[in-house]
C-alpha positions in Angstrom: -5.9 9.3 -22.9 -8.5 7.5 -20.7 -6.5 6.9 -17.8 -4.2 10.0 -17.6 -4.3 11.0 -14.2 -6.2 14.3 -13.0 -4.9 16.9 -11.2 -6.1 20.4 -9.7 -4.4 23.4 -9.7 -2.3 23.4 -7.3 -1.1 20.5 -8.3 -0.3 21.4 -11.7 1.1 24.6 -10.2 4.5 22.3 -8.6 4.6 19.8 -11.5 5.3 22.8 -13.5 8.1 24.4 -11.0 9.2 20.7 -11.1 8.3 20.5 -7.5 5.8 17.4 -7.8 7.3 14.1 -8.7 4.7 11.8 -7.2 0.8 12.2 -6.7 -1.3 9.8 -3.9 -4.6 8.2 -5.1 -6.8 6.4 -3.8 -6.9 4.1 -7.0 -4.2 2.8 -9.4 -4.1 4.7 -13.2 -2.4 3.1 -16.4 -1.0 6.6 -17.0 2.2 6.2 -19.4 3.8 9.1 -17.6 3.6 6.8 -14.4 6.7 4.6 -13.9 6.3 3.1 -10.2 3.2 2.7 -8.1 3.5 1.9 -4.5 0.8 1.2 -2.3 1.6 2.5 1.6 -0.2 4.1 4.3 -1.4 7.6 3.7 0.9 8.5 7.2 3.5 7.3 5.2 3.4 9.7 2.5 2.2 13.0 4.8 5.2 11.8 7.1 7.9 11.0 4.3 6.3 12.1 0.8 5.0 15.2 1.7 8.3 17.1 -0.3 7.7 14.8 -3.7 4.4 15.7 -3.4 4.6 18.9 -4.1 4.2 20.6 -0.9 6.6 22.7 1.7 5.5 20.7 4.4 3.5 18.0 5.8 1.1 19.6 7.5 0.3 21.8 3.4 0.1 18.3 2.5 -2.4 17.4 4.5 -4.2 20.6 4.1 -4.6 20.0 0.5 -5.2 16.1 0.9 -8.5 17.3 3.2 -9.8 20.1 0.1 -9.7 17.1 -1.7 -11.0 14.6 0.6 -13.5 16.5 2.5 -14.7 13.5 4.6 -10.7 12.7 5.2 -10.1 12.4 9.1 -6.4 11.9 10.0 -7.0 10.3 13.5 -9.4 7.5 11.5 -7.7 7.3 7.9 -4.1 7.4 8.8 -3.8 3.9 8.0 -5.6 4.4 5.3 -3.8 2.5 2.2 -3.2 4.7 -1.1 -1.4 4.2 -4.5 1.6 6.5 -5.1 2.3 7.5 -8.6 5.7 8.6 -9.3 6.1 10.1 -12.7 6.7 12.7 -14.8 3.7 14.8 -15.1 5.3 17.7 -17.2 
């Protein structure tokens, strides 16, 4: 599938635990598996999302956001806009 959305590890780790309903990106995939995209803040999703992300908490969100986002700096990219995929992934 061209579009199917990537995803690391750790990542794949919660989709299979059924922990991971949604995944953040910073660009919008025709992935079948996908059934809503919103586009919000990146705040937004550490601050409310951070649970259907995967994660335990927002600040392991964040953590993981900045492995894949090296450059990622939350005082300047807060507002940053993303498209959340919400899906099933399994």
């Amino acid at each position: 599938m061209k579009d199917k959305i990537p995803f690391n590890s750790w990542s794949e780790e919660r989709i299979k635990k059924g922990m991971k309903i949604c995944t953040s990106r910073t660009k919008v995939y025709a992935d079948p598996r996908v059934y809503l995209v919103l586009k919000l803040p990146l705040w937004v999703v550490f601050e409310y999302l951070w649970k259907e992300e995967g994660a335990t908490s927002k600040k392991e969100l964040m953590k993981i956001w900045k492995q894949i986002h090296p450059s990622f700096n939350i005082v300047n990219d807060h507002d940053k806009m993303v498209y959340v995929h919400f899906g099933d992934f399994k």
